[in-house]
LUMGUMAR-96791 format. One line per 8 residues: number of its first residue (from 1); for each residue y, x, z of C-alpha. Coordinates in steps of 0.2 Angstrom, whole numbers. Each point is the difference from the previous one (the first is absolute). Layout:
# residues N
NUM) Y/X/Z  ...
***
This chain:
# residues 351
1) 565/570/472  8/10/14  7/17/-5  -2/15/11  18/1/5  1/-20/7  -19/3/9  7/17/8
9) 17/-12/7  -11/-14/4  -10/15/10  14/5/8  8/-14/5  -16/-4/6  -5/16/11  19/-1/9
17) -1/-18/4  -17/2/7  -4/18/4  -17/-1/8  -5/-13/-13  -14/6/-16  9/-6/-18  -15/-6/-13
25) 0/9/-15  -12/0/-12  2/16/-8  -3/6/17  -20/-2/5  -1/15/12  16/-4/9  -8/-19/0
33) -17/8/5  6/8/15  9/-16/4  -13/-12/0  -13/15/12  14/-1/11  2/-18/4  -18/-3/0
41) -1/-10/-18  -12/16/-8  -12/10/8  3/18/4  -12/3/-16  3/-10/-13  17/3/-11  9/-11/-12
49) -6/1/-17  13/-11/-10  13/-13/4  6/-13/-13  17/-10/1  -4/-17/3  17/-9/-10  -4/-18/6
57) 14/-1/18  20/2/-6  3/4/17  -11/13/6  -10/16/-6  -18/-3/-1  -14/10/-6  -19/1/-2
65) -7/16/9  -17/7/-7  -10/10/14  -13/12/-4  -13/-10/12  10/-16/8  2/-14/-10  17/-1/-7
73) 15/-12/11  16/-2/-6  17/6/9  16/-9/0  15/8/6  17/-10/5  15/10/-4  20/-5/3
81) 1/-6/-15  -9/-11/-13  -13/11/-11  5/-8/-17  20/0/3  3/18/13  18/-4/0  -4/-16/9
89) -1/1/20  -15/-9/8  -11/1/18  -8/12/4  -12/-9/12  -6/-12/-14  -16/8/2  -1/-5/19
97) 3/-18/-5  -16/2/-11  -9/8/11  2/-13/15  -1/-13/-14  -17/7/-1  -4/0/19  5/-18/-2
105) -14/-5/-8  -13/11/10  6/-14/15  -2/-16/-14  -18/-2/-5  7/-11/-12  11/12/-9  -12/14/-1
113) -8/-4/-16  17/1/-11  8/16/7  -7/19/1  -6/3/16  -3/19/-2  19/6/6  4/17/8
121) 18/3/1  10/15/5  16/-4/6  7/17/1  -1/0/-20  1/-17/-3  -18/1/-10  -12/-11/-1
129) -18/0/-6  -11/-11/-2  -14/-3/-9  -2/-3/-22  -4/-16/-5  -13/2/-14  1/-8/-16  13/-9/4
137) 11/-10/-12  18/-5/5  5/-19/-3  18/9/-8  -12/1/-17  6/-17/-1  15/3/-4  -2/9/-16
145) -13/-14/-5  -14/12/3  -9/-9/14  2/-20/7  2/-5/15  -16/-11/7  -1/-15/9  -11/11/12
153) 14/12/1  12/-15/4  -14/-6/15  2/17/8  15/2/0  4/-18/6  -11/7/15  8/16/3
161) 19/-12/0  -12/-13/14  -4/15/9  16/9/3  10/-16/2  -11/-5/15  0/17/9  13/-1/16
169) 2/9/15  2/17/-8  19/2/4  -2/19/1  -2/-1/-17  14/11/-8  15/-10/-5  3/15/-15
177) 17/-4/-1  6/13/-11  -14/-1/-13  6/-21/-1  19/6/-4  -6/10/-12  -8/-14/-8  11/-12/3
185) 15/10/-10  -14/2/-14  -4/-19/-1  12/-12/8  19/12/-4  -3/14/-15  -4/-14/-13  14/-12/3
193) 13/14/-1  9/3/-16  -2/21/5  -16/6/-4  -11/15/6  -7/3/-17  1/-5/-16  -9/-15/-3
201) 0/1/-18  -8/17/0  -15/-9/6  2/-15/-14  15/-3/-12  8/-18/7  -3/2/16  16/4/5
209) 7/-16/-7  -14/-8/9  5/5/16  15/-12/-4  -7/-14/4  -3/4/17  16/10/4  12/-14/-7
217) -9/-13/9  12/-5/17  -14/-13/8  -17/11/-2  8/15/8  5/-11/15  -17/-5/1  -8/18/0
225) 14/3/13  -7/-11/12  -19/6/-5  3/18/1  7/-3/19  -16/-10/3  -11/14/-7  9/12/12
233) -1/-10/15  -19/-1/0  -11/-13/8  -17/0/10  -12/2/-11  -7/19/-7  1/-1/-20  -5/15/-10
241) 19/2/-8  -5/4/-18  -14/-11/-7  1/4/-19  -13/2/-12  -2/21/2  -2/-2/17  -17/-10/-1
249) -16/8/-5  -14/-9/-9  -16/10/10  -17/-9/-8  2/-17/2  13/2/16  17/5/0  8/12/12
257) 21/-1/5  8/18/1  16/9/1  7/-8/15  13/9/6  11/-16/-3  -5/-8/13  8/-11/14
265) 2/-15/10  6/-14/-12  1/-17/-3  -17/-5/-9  8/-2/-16  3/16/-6  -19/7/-7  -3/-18/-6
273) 19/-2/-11  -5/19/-4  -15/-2/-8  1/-16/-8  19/10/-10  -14/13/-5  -13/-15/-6  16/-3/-13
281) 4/17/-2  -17/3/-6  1/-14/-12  -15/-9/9  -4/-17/-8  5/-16/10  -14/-4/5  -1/16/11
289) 14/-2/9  -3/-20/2  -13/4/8  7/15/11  13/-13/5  -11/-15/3  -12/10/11  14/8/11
297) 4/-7/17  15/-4/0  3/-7/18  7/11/6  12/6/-12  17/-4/-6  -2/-4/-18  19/4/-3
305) -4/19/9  -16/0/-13  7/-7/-17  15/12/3  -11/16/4  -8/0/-15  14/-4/-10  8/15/8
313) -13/11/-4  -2/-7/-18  17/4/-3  0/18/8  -15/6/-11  9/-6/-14  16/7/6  -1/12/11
321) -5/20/1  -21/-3/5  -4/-7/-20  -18/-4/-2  -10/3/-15  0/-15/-8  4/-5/-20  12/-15/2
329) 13/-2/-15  17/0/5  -2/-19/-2  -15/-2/11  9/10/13  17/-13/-2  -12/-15/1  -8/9/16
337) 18/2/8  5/-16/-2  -17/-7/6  2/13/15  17/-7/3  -8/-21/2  -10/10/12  15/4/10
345) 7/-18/-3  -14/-5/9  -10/-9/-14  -17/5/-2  -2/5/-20  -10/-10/-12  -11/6/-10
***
């Protein structure tokens, strides 16, 4: 919950950074009403009836909007900061990224059918919107055990890996440099430091003592060294930068890839070592990600860069300050690190 006073500071740190710029704000549909006339996202006669917060993306404000006569979209707007954690500094051109993310696949036949193709973006206000995605069902069920992951899921996004991975000759594409720092300090440095941003045992009692095992551990964080400088140099090929389970959309019988704003030119590993961490995350049996792993190319990937993503990412959803929902034991969660840390090692884990 955001109190008054914090919304109005957000507000007005928002307003002086970017004076021209509209700030979203639920509790405000005329303001929003006006807005959306004026950019040419609402006709002159229709009005906003009701918007609802959409809680789903840490690190943007997003909301349903309700016309009286157009079907209802859905905004998202980037702010300098992470929604979930204000005191946190982020881009403010995230929302770019998406958006020529987006663009991307309207040039890749290929690449149409997983990502939403309906974008507008204003840059002035770092908003985008785009069209609502009905009954959709997120794949992130799966980590509270609600929903499994499928073996059709697994296909698709195996395709969507093929896709991306084979694209080239799009070196335009935005290296988003700050939005990588960001995560890099959140996955490969924040959880191997004995400081912590938060107390990890307010989000699970042992935690903290967890984090041990990592901190105290000379030869892993010499390893993530080198990974983190890896991440950060980038490669040739586009990846989609945060391939976790919220940000896939069971539409029907397809599924749909969002919240890009993540992504970048990388080495190939990265969505694939992303992804499989969140196959284990999710608790998903063996034979899931087996299979995930058996189908994947690997040709052109550095199965040292791959193993130690994942384990990386394993390791900073544990560990770090994104938690996922998920209803792991402290002792699950041990067993998890130390798998994540073989991972790192280099050796594939056993089921």
């Amino acid at each position: 919950m955001v109190l008054k006073s914090d919304k109005r500071r957000q507000r007005e740190r928002f307003n002086n950074s970017f004076p021209d710029a509209f700030f979203l704000d639920i509790d405000n549909i005329e303001n929003t009403t006006q807005y959306l006339r004026t950019v040419g996202w609402l006709e002159q006669g229709d009005s906003v009836s009701e918007m609802e917060r959409l809680d789903h993306s840490v690190m943007n404000y997003v909301v349903r909007v309700i016309p009286d006569r157009a079907p209802a979209f859905v905004l998202k707007q980037s702010r300098p900061w992470i929604e979930n954690f204000p005191e946190i500094d982020a881009p403010v051109f995230r929302s770019r990224v998406e958006f020529r993310f987006s663009e991307l696949a309207h040039q890749t036949t290929d690449l149409q059918k997983f990502i939403q193709m309906e974008y507008e973006y204003d840059e002035i206000s770092f908003m985008l919107k785009m069209k609502e995605f009905q009954n959709a069902e997120s794949l992130a069920d799966a980590y509270g055990a609600k929903n499994e992951i499928s073996i059709s899921d697994i296909d698709q996004v195996l395709e969507f890996l093929a896709t991306v991975n084979g694209l080239s000759g799009y070196n335009s594409f935005p290296r988003n440099m700050e939005m990588r720092r960001l995560n890099h300090h959140f996955a490969f440095v924040a959880p191997y430091t004995r400081f912590t941003e938060f107390e990890l045992d307010d989000t699970q009692e042992g935690l903290a003592d967890l984090k041990k095992i990592v901190t105290g551990n000379i030869s892993l964080k010499h390893k993530v060294i080198s990974l983190g400088e890896k991440y950060l140099q980038g490669g040739n090929t586009i990846q989609h930068g945060n391939l976790e389970l919220s940000n896939i959309l069971r539409v029907g019988e397809s599924i749909k890839i969002v919240d890009s704003e993540f992504a970048f030119q990388s080495v190939p590993e990265w969505d694939a070592a992303v992804f499989m961490a969140h196959l284990y995350l999710s608790d998903s049996p063996s034979s899931i990600i087996e299979y995930f792993t058996d189908n994947l190319n690997f040709k052109r990937f550095d199965h040292t860069a791959f193993f130690g993503f994942a384990g990386i990412e394993i390791i900073s959803r544990l560990l770090g300050l994104c938690q996922l929902p998920v209803t792991f034991s402290i002792d699950q969660k041990e067993e998890l690190i130390k798998k994540a840390i073989h991972l790192i090692d280099d050796q594939p884990l056993e089921s």
